[in-house]
C-alpha positions as CSV (number, residue, x, y, z in Angstrom):
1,X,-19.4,-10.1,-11.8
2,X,-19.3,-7.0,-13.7
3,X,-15.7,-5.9,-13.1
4,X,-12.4,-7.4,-12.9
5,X,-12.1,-6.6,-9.3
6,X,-15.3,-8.3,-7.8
7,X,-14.3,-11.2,-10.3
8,X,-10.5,-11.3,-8.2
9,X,-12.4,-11.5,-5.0
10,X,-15.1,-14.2,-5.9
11,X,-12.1,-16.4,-7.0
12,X,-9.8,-15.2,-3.6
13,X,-13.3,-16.2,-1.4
14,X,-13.9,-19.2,-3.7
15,X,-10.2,-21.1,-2.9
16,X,-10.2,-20.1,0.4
17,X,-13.3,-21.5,1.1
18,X,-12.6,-24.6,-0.8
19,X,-10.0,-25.7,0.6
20,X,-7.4,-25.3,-2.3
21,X,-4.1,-26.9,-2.3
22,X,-2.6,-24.2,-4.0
23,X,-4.6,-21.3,-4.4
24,X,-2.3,-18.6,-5.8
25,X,-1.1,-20.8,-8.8
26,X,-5.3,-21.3,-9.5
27,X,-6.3,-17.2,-9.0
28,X,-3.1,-16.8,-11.3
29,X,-4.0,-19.0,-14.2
30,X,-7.9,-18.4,-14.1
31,X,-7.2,-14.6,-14.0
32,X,-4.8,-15.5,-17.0
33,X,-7.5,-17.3,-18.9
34,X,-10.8,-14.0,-18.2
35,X,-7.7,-11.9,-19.8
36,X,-7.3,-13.8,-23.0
37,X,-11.0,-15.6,-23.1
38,X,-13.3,-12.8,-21.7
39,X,-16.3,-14.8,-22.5
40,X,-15.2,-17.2,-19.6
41,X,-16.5,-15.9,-16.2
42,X,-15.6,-17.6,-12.4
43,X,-18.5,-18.8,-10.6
44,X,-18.7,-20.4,-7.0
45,X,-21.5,-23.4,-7.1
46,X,-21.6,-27.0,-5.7
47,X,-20.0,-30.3,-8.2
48,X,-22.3,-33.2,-7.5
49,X,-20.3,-36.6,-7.5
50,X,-21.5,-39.6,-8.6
51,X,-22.0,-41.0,-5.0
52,X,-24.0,-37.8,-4.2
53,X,-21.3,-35.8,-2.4
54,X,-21.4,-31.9,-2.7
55,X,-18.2,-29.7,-2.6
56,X,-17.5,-26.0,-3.3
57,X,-15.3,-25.7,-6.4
58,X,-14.6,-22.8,-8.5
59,X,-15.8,-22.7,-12.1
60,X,-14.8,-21.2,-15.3
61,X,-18.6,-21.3,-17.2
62,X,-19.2,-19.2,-20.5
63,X,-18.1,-19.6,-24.2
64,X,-15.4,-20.4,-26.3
65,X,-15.1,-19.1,-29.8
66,X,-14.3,-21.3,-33.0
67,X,-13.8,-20.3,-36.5
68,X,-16.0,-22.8,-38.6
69,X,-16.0,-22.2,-42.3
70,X,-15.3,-18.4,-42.4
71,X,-17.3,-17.7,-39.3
72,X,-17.1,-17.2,-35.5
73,X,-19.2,-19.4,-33.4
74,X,-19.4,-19.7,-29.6
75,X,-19.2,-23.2,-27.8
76,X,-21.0,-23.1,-24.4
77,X,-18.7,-25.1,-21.4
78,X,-18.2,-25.6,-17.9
79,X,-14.5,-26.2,-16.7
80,X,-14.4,-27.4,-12.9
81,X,-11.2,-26.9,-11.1
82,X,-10.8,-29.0,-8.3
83,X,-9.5,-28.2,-5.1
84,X,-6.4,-30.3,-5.7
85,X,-5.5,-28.5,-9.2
86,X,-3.3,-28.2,-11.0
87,X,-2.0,-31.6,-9.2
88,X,-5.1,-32.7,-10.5
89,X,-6.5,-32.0,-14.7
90,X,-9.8,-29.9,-14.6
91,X,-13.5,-31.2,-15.5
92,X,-14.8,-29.8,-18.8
93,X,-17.9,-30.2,-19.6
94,X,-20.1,-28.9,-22.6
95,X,-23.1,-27.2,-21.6
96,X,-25.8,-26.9,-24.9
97,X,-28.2,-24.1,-24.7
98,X,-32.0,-24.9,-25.1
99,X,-32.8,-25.9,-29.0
100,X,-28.9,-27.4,-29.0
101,X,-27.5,-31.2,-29.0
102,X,-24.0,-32.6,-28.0
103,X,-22.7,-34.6,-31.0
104,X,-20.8,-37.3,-29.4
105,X,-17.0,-38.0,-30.7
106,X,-14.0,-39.7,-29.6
107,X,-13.1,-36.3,-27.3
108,X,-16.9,-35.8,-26.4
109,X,-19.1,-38.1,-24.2
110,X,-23.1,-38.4,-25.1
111,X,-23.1,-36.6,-21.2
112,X,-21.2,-33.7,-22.6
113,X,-17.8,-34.6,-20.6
114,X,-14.7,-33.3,-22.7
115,X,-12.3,-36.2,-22.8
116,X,-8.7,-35.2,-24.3
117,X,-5.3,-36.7,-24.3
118,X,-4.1,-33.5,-22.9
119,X,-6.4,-33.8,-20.1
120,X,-5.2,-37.3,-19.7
121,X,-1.5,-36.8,-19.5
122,X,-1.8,-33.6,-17.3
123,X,1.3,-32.8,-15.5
124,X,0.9,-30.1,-12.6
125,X,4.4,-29.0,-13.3
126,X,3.8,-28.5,-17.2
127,X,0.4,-28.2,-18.2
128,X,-1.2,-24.9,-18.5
129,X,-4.7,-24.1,-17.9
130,X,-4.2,-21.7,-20.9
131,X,-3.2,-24.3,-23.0
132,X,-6.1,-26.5,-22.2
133,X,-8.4,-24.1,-23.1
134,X,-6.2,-23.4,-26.3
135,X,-6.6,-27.3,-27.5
136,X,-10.0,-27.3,-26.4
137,X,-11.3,-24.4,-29.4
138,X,-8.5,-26.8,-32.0
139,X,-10.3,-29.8,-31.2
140,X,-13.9,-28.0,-31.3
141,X,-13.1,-26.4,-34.7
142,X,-11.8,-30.0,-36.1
143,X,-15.7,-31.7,-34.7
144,X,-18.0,-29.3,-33.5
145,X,-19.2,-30.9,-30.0
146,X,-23.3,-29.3,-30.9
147,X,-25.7,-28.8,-33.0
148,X,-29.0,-27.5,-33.5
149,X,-32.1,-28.8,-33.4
150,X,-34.1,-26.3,-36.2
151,X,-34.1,-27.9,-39.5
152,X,-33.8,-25.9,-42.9
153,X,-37.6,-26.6,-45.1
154,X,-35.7,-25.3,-48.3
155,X,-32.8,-28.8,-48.2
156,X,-33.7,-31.6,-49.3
157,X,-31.4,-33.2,-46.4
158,X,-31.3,-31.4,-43.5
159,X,-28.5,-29.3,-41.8
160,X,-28.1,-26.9,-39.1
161,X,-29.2,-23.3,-39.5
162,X,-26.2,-20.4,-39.7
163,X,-26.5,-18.0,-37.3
164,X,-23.0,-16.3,-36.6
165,X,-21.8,-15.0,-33.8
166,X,-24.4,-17.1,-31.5
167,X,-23.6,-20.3,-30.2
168,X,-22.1,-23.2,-32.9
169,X,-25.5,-24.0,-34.4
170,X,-24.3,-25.8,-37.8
171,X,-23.9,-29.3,-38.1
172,X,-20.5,-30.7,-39.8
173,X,-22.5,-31.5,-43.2
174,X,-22.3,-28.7,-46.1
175,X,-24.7,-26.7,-47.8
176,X,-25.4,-26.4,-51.2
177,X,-27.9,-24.4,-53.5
178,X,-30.5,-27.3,-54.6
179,X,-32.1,-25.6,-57.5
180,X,-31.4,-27.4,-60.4
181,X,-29.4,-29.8,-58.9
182,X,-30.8,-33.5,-58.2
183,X,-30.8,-35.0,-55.3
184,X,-28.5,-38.1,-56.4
185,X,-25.9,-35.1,-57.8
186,X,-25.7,-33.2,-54.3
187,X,-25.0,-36.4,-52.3
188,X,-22.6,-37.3,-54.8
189,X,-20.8,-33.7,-54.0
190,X,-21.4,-33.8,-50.7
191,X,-19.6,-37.3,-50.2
192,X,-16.9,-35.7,-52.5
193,X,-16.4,-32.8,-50.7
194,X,-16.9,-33.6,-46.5
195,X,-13.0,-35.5,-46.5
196,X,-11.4,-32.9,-48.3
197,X,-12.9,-30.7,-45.7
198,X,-11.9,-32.9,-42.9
199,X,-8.4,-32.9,-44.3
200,X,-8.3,-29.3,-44.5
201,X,-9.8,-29.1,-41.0
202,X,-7.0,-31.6,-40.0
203,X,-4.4,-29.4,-41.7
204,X,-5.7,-26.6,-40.0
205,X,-5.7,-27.7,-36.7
206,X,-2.1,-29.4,-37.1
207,X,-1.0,-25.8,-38.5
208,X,-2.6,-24.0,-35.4
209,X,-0.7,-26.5,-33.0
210,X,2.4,-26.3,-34.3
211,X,2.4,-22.6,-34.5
212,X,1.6,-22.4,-30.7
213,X,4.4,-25.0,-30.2
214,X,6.7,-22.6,-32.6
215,X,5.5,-19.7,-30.6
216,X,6.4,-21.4,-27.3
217,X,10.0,-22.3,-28.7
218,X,10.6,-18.9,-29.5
219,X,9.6,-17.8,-25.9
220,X,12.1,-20.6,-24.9
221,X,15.0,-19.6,-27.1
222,X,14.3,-16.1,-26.3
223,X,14.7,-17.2,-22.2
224,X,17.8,-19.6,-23.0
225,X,19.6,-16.8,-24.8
226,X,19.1,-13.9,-22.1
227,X,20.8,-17.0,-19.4
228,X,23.5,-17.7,-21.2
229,X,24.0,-14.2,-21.6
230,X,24.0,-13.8,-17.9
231,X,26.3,-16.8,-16.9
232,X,28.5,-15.6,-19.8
233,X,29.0,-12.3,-17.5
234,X,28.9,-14.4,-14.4
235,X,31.8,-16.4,-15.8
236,X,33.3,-13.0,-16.5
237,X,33.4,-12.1,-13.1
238,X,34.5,-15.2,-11.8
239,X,37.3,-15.2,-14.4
240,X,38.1,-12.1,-12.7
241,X,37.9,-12.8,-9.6
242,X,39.9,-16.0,-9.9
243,X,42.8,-13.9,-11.3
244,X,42.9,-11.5,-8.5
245,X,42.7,-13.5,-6.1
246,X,45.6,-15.9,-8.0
247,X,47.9,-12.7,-7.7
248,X,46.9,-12.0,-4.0
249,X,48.2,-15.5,-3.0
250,X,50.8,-15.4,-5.0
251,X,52.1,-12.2,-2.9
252,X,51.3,-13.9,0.3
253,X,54.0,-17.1,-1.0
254,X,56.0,-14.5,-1.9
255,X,55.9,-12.4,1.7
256,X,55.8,-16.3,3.6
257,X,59.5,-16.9,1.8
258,X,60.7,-13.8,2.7
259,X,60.0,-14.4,6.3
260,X,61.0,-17.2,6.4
261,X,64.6,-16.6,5.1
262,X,64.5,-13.7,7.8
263,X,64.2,-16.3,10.7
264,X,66.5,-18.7,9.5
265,X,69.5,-15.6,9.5
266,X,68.0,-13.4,12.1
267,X,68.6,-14.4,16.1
268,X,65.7,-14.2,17.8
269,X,65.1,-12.9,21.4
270,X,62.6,-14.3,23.5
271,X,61.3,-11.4,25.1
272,X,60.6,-9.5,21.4
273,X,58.3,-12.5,20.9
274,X,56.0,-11.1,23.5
275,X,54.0,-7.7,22.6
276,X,51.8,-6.1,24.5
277,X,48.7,-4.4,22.7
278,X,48.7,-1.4,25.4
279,X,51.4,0.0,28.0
280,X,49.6,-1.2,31.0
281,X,49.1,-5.0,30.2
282,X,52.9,-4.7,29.3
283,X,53.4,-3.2,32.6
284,X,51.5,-6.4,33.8
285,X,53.8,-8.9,31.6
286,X,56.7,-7.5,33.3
287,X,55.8,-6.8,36.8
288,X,54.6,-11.0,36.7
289,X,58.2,-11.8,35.3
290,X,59.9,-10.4,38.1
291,X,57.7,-11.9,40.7
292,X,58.4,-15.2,38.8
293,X,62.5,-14.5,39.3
294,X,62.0,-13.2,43.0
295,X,60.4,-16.3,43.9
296,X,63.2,-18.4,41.7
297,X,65.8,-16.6,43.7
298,X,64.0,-17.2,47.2
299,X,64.1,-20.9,46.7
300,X,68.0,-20.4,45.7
301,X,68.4,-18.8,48.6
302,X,66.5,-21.8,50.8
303,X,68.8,-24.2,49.3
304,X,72.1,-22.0,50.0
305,X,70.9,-22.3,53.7
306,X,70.4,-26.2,53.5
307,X,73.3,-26.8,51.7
308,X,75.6,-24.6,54.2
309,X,76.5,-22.3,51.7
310,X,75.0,-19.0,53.7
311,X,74.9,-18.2,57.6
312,X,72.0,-17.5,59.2
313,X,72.1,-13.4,59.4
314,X,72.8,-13.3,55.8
315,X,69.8,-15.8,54.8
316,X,67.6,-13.5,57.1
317,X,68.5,-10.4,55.5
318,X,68.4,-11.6,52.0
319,X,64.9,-13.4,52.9
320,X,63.5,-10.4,54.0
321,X,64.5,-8.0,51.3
322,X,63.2,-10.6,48.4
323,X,60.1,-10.8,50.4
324,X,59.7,-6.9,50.8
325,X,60.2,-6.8,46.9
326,X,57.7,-9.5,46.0
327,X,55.1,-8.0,48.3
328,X,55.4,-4.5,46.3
329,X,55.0,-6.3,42.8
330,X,52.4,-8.7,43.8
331,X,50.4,-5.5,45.1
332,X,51.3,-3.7,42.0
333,X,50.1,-6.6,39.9
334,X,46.7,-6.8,41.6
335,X,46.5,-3.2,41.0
336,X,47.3,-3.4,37.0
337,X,44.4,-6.4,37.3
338,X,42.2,-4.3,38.5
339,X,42.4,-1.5,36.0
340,X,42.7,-4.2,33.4
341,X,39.5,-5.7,34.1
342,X,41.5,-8.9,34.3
C-alpha cells in the first residue's frame, strides 16, 4: 500500500473478512506499530496449518531495525495475528532474504519461528503488540537470528560481510585486521574478547528493558497523580455537599419541632384539616357534606315517627322539605362533577 489510508482499509477489509474477535483493538494496535515501525507493512494472505487448513489472517511482514556494533541493520519477519488476538499471542516468524541463514537460538527455531517468554505468558488484557515488537529488536540485538552466506577471502576464519543499512548480514564473531597477527594470537583475542561482548550486549539489553519499564512507570505515575488529583476535587465536592445538605436537615428538625409544639397547644378544627386546591372542588366538599347531614336528619326523622315522637302531618312536611333539599344538592353535585371532570 502506498499510503496510510489504503493501508487503514486493507486492515478494516482484512478483520472483517476474517472473522476477528475483536477487530477494533487489532486495526488500533497494528496502526500503532506502521506509526512507530514504518518498515512493517499489513498484508492480507493465507496461514497454512500444519494439518493443511488455510485461513485469511492479517500480517504485519517487513523489517525491524537493530543496532549491532555501531550500526543499523534490518531483520526481515512475518508477525501473524490471528483472528482470536489479542486473546491469543501472535505468530512471528523470521523470514531470511536469498544469500541469508537463520541462526538457531533458545528464542529462534531452525524453521525461523520466534519463540519468547513474552509470547508465552501473553495476557490479552496486558500485553501490547507494541511491546512485543519492542522485545523482539532487544532480543535480536543480544543474538542476531541471521546471517550471511558470503564469506570474506582476506580472514583467515571466516565471518559475515558488513553491509549497513541492508538486512543483518554479520555473524556474532568479531573482526580483526590479520596482518601481522598469527593465527593462534587472533583466536586467542577473539575467545578473549566474544564474552565481554556478550556481557556488554547483556548489559545493553537489560539497560534498554529497564528504561522502557522506567518509561512506562513514569506514564503510570503521571496517570495516578492526575486521579488522585481528581478524586481529591471529587472529595471536595462531596465534602461540600455533605455539609449543605447536613444544615438543610438540620432546618427541617428544627421546623418538625416547631410544629409539633404548635399541635400539642393549638386546638384543631376538623373542617381546617380539609383544603381544597380550587373553589369549585371546595364547592363540591361542601355541597357532599350537607347531603351527608340531610340524609342523617331524614333517618332522625324516620325514627321520630316509629318511636311516636312526631304525628303524621309533621313527618310529611318535614319528609318532603329534606327531600326537596337533597334533590337540589345532589343535582348541584352532579353538576360540580361534571365540570370537574370527576
Amino acid at each position: 500500500m502506498s499510503s496510510t489510508v489504503d493501508c487503514d482499509l486493507l486492515i478494516r477489509e482484512t478483520l472483517v473478512s476474517g472473522n476477528y474477535r475483536d477487530p477494533d483493538r487489532t486495526r488500533q494496535d497494528v496502526l500503532e506499530v506502521m506509526s512507530q515501525y514504518p518498515g512493517l507493512m499489513p498484508i492480507a494472505d493465507n496461514y497454512v496449518y500444519n494439518d493443511g487448513t488455510e485461513q485469511l489472517l492479517l500480517k504485519l511482514t517487513g523489517t525491524l531495525p537493530i543496532h549491532y556494533k555501531g550500526s543499523v541493520y534490518n531483520i526481515p519477519i512475518d508477525m501473524w495475528l490471528l483472528n482470536t488476538y489479542p486473546y491469543n499471542a501472535p505468530m512471528v516468524f523470521v523470514s531470511p532474504t536469498p544469500g541469508m541463514m537463520i541462526k538457531a537460538s533458545v528464542n529462534v527455531t531452525h524453521d525461523g519461528k520466534v519463540k519468547l517468554p513474552y509470547l508465552q505468558e501473553w495476557k490479552h488484557n496486558s500485553s501490547e503488540l507494541l511491546l512485543l515488537i519492542q522485545v523482539l529488536i532487544i532480543t535480536f540485538q543480544d543474538e542476531p537470528p541471521v546471517y550471511s552466506m558470503h564469506y570474506s577471502t582476506s580472514q583467515t576464519h571466516s565471518f559475515l560481510s558488513f553491509n549497513p543499512p541492508h538486512y543483518f548480514d554479520q555473524d556474532l564473531t568479531p573482526t580483526y585486521p590479520t596482518v601481522g597477527i598469527s593465527s593462534e594470537r587472533l583466536d586467542l583475542l577473539r575467545s578473549a574478547t566474544e564474552p565481554l561482548l556478550r556481557k556488554l550486549y547483556a548489559i545493553y539489553n537489560s539497560t534498554c528493558l529497564e528504561t522502557l519499564n522506567a518509561d512506562r512507570l513514569r506514564a503510570g505515575g503521571e496517570k495516578l497523580l492526575l486521579m488522585m488529583e481528581k478524586l481529591e476535587a471529587e472529595k471536595v465536592d462531596l465534602e461540600q455537599l455533605i455539609q449543605y445538605r447536613q444544615e438543610e436537615i438540620t432546618d427541617l428538625e428544627a421546623k418538625i419541632i416547631a410544629y409539633e409544639s404548635e399541635i400539642e397547644t393549638r386546638e384543631i378544627n376538623i373542617e381546617d384539616s380539609i383544603v381544597a386546591p380550587r373553589p369549585l372542588f371546595r364547592q363540591i366538599v361542601e355541597t357532599n357534606a350537607e347531603e351527608a347531614a340531610i340524609q342523617d336528619a331524614i333517618y332522625y326523622v324516620n325514627e321520630c315517627l316509629r318511636v311516636g315522637k312526631m304525628e303524621l302531618d309533621q313527618f310529611e312536611k318535614t319528609i318532603r322539605k329534606l327531600a326537596r333539599k337533597q334533590f337540589m344538592l345532589r343535582l348541584l353535585l352532579s353538576e360540580c362533577r361534571q365540570k370537574a371532570g370527576l
